[in-house]
N, C-alpha and C positions, 0 to 999 in steps of 0.2 A: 358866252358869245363866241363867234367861229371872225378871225379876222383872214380875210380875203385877197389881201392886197402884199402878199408874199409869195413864192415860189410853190410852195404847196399852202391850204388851210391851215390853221393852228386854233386848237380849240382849247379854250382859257374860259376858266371863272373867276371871278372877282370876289372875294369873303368880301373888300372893306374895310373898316378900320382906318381907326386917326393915326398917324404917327410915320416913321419912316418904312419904307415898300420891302416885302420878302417877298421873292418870287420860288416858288416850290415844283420841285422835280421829282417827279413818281420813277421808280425803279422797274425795270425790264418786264412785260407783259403785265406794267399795270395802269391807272389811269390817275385824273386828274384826284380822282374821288379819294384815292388814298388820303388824301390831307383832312379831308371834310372833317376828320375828329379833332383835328390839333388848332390849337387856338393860343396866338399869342399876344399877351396885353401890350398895348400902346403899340402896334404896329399894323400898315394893310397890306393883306395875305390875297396875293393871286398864286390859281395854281393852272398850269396849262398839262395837256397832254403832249408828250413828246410824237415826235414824227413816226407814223405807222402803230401808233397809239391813241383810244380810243376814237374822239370824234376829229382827231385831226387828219390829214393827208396823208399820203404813201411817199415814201420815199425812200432810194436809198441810205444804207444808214453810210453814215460818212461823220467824223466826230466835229468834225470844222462846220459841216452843214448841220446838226444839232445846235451847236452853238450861235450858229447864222440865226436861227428859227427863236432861241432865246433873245438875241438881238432885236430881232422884229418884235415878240410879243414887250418888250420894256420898251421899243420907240412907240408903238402904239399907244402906249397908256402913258408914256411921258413919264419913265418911273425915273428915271435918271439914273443915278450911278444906283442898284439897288442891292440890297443883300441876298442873296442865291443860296439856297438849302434845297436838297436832293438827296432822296433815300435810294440806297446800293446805284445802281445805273443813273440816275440822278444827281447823286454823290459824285460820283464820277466824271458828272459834265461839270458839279458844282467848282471840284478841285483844277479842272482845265479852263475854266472861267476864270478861278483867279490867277492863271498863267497867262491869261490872255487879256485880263483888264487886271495890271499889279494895282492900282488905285481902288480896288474893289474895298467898298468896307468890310466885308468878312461874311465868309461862306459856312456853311455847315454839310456836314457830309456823316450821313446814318449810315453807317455799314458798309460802303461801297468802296472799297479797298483790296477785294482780292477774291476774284470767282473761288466757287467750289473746287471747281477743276482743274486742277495748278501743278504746279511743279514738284515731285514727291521731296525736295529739300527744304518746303512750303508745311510739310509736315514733321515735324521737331519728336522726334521717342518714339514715332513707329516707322515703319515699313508699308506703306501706301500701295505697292503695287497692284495686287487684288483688289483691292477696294475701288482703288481709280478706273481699274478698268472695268466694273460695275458702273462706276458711276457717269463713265466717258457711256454704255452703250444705253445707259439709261434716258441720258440728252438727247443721244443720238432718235430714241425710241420718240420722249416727245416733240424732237423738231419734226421729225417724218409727220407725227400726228397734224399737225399746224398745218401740215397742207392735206388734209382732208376734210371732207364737209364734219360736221358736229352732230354727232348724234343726238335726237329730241333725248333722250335720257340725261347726256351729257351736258347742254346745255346750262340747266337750271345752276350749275356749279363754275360757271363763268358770270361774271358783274356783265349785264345787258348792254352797258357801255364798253365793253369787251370784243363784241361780237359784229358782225357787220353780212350782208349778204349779198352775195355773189350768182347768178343764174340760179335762184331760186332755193339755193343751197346754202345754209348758217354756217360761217369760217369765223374761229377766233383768230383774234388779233394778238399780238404779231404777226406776220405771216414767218415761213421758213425760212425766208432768203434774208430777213433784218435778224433774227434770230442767229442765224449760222453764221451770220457777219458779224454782229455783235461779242458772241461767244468764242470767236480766235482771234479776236484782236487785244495785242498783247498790253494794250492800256485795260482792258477789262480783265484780264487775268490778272494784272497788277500794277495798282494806280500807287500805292507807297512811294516809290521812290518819285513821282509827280509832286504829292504831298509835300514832301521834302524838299521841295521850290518854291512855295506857296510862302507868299512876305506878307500878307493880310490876315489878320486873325481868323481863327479857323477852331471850329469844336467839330471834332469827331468822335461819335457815340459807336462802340462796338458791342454786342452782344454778349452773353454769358451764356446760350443756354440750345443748342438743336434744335432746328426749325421743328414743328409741330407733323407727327407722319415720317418722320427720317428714322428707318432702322438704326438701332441702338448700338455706335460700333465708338471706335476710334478716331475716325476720320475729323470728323467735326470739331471736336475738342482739340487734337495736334493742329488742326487750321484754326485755330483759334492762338494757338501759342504761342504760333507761329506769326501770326497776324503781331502781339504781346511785346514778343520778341522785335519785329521790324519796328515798331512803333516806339521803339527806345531810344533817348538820344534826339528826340525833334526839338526843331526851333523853339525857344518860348512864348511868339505867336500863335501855336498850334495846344489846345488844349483836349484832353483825352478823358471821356468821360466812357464809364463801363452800366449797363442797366440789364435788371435783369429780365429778361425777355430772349427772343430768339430776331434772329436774320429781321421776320414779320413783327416787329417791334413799333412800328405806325397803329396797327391794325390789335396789337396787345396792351402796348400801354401808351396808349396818345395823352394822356392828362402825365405822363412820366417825362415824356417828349417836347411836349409841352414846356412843362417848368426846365428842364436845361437848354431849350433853346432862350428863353426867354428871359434868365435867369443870365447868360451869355451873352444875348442883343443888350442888355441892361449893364451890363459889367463893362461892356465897351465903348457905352453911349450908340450904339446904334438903335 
């Protein structure tokens, strides 16, 4: 369903289920649909599209009006206080959720701790500098893309809830301006030290393994150790689970995802 009676549209589905609410957050240029595989016993799983994603509304991205828009879709459904889980960019709203509601029963956050693009002391035993600056004009290549129409070729390789059309011409969604905003803002380049404020129990799942299609270098592995490394020394609220999968870890092993989120809401009574 699309609820109407907020600042922009927000489009939310409902899975259902008996038990207490998780409301699920899809990561940067993806949709609701990412959850559709994960299933958690004794809990009801809504997932909505963030702002400027899928079937919801356009909007500046702004982190405080994401969270506004979270707000709305849990007064609509009367979730009450509910538990927040969000992969990478979703992750990231999940962790400022529970800065902003500390009562939160406990959040979950897949990956969403620290963009690609980072800080070369983000990479631990190498030397970053060529690499990043590949990888900086490579972003740069598909934000430009985002704002052009979509080739019929190119299409078929974006989720049709992705896409949207404008003067007759197919644009994926995100557009370039929530993209290039998203992407230098210094909570998206690194939510850790956020984390590290977090007083509600909190499981974050991080990857083992190079996203699927990422030339075979260095880079990813030192931003992983790096990630290893920050992540030492948290609260004991904050549990740290490793799977083995890549970044696309919804979409690789959802029955994996599954059982530690689940396996986590059950360990905390939630």
């Amino acid at each position: 369903m699309t609820i109407t009676d907020h600042d922009i549209p927000l489009a939310v589905r409902d899975h259902g289920g008996l038990g207490e609410p998780v409301l699920l957050l899809h990561g940067l240029g993806g949709t609701l649909e990412a959850w559709d595989a994960v299933h958690l016993r004794g809990h009801r799983m809504l997932a909505m599209d963030l702002r400027g994603h899928g079937h919801s509304g356009d909007g500046p991205w702004d982190w405080d009006k994401a969270l506004d828009d979270v707000e709305a879709v849990i007064a609509h459904f009367a979730l009450g206080n509910p538990v927040v889980a969000g992969h990478s960019l979703g992750g990231m709203l999940a962790v400022q959720w529970a800065l902003r509601h500390p009562g939160c029963p406990a959040i979950v956050n897949l990956d969403g701790l620290r963009s690609a693009e980072n800080d070369p002391g983000n990479y631990p035993g190498i030397d970053p500098t060529e690499e990043l600056a590949a990888l900086k004009a490579a972003f740069d290549a598909q934000a430009a893309a985002m704002a052009r129409p979509l080739p019929p070729e190119t299409r078929a390789t974006f989720p049709a809830r992705a896409l949207t059309e404008r003067d007759g011409q197919v644009y994926a969604r995100p557009g370039t301006a929530l993209l290039e905003a998203v992407r230098h803002r210094p909570e998206f380049r690194d939510t850790i030290p956020l984390l590290r404020r977090v007083g509600c129990p909190a499981l974050v799942v991080i990857p083992t393994q190079d996203p699927p299609g990422v030339p075979a270098s260095e880079l990813m592995p030192a931003l992983r150790r790096g990630v290893r490394r920050d992540l030492t020394g948290l609260p004991g609220n904050i549990r740290v689970e490793e799977i083995e999968a890549s970044h696309n870890m919804l979409a690789e092993q959802p029955k994996t995802v599954s059982g530690l989120m689940t396996a986590f809401l059950t360990r905390i009574g939630g």
